[in-house]
C-alpha positions in Angstrom: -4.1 9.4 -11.6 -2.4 10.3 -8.4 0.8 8.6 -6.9 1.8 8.6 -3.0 4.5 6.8 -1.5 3.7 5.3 1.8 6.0 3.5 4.0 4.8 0.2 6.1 6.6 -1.1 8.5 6.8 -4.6 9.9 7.2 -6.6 6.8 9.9 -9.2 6.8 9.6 -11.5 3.5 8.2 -11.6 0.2 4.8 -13.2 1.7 4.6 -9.8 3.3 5.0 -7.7 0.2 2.5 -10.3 -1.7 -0.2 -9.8 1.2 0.4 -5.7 1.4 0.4 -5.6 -2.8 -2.7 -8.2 -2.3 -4.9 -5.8 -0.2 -4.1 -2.6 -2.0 -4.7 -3.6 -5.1 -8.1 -5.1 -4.0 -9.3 -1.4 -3.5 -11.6 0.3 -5.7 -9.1 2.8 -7.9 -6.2 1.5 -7.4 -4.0 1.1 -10.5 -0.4 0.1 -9.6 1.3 -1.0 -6.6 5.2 -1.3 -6.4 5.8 -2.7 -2.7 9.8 -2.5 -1.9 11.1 -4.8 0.9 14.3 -3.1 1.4 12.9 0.5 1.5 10.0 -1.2 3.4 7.6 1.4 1.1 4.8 1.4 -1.2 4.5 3.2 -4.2 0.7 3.8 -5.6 -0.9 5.2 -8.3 -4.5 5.4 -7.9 -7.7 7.5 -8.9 -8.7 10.1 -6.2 -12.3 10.0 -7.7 -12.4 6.5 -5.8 -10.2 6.0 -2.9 -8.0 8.1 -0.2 -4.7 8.2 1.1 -6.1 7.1 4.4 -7.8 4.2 3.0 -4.7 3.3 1.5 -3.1 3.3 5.0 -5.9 2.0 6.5 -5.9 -0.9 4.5 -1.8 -1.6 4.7 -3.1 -1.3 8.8 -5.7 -3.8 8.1 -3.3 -6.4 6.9 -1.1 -6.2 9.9 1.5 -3.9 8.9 2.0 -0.2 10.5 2.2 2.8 7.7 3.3 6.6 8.5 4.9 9.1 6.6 
């Protein structure tokens, strides 16, 4: 397993960290998502076998929410 910490910006309440949790751990090697709303970051462990960092952020973009590093 591989961990990355991705920051996404734009969230505002815990619906927001539900929905950002929600569509990361919907992808395909994803094992554990921590989303903070104070450090307005996502911590991730996941299986590089299966997914990418880009899809991560790709997916966090999907949702609504910007994410750089």
């Amino acid at each position: 397993m591989t961990e990355v910490t991705i920051k996404v910006a734009g969230m505002s309440c815990g619906g927001c960290v539900r929905n950002v949790t929600g569509v990361l751990k919907a992808l395909p090697g994803v094992t554990d998502v921590s989303v903070s709303l104070d450090e307005a970051q996502a911590e991730i462990s996941y299986d590089p076998g299966q997914v990418n960092v880009e899809q991560l952020r790709q997916a966090i973009m999907d949702a609504g929410f910007d994410s750089n590093d």
